[in-house]
N, C-alpha and C positions, 0 to 999 in steps of 0.2 A: 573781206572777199565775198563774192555772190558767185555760190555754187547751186542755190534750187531755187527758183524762181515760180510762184503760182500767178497764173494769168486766168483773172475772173472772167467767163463767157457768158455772154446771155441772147447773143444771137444780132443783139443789135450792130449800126454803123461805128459806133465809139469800143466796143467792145473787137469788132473787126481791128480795129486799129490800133487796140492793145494787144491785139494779139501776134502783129505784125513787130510790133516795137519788142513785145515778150519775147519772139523767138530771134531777132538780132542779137538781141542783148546775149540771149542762152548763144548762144553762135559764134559771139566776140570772145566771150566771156568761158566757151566750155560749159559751161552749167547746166544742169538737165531743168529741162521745162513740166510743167503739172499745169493743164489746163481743167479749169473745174467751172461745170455748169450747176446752177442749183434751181431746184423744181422748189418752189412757193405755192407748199397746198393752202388751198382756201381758208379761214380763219371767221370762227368757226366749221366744221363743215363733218359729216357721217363717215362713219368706217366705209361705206361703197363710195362716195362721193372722194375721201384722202384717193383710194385705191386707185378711179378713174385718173384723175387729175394726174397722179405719181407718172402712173402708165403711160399718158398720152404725152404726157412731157418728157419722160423720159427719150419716147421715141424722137419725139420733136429734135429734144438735143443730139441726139444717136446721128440725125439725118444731117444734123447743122456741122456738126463736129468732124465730122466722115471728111471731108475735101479737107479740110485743119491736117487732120493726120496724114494725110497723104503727102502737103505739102511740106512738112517737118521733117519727114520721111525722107523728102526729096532733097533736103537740104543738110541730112545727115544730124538730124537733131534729135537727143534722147526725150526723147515725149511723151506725157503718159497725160489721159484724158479720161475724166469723172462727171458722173453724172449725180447730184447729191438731192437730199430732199431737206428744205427746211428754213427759215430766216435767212436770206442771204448775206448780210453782213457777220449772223455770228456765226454760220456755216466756213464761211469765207475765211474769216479770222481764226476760228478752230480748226480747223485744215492745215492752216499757215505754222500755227502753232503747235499740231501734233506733229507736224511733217519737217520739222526743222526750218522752214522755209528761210533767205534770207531777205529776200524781195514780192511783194504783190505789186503785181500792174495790174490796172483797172481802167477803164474807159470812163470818160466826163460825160455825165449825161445831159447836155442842155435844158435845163426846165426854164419857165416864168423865173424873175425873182419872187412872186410870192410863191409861187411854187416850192422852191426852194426853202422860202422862211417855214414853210408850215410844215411840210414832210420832209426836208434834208434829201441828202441823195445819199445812194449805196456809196460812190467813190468818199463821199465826207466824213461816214460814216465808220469806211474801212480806215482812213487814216487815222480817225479819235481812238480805234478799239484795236486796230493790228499790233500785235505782236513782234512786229521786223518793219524793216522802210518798206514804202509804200511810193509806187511810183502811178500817178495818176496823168492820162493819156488825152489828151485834146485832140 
């Protein structure tokens, strides 16, 4: 049974569309919904430099997420929305995994095929390393 569902956000077109499929699913299904953005500070990068970065992404997601919640809201769906700092995939995965989660939706993000051979994507990623199914969004 799928009672908590986390739906990865990052602001993009693919991640919009898991976010639509996320809250059906919460909606058919009863399930309460966790949407979680995650801020990717720089690598390497200076204690003023993490802080910037944290901050302004923070907001970035704060401003993305806002119309999200509202429409959740509107549809009567238990929703709760986070804004994280760190590796996206093991952010993602460790969320899933402290929070009991039973389902991650994620969004497909079209790259090149080499693209794809040399860096992998977040959604390939989350399916090798998550802790619960994993439902990846075209």
């Amino acid at each position: 049974m799928i009672a908590k569902i986390l739906v990865a956000y990052d602001g993009s077109e693919p991640a919009e569309h898991a976010f639509e499929v996320g809250v059906e699913l919460a909606e058919r299904l009863a399930a309460r919904l966790r949407v979680v953005a995650v801020v990717r500070p720089p690598d390497p990068a200076s204690e003023a430099e993490l802080a910037a970065v944290l901050e302004s992404g923070t907001e970035r997601y704060r401003e993305l997420l806002a119309p999200l919640e509202e429409m959740a809201k509107r549809r009567g769906i238990s929703c709760r929305f986070e804004v994280v700092a760190g590796h996206p995939v093991e952010r993602i995965c460790t969320l899933a995994e402290e929070g009991g989660d039973d389902l991650i939706v994620v969004g497909h993000r079209s790259k090149g095929f080499f693209a794809r051979l040399l860096v992998g994507s977040v959604s390939k990623q989350v399916v090798s390393h998550a802790p619960c199914s994993v439902l990846v969004v075209r």
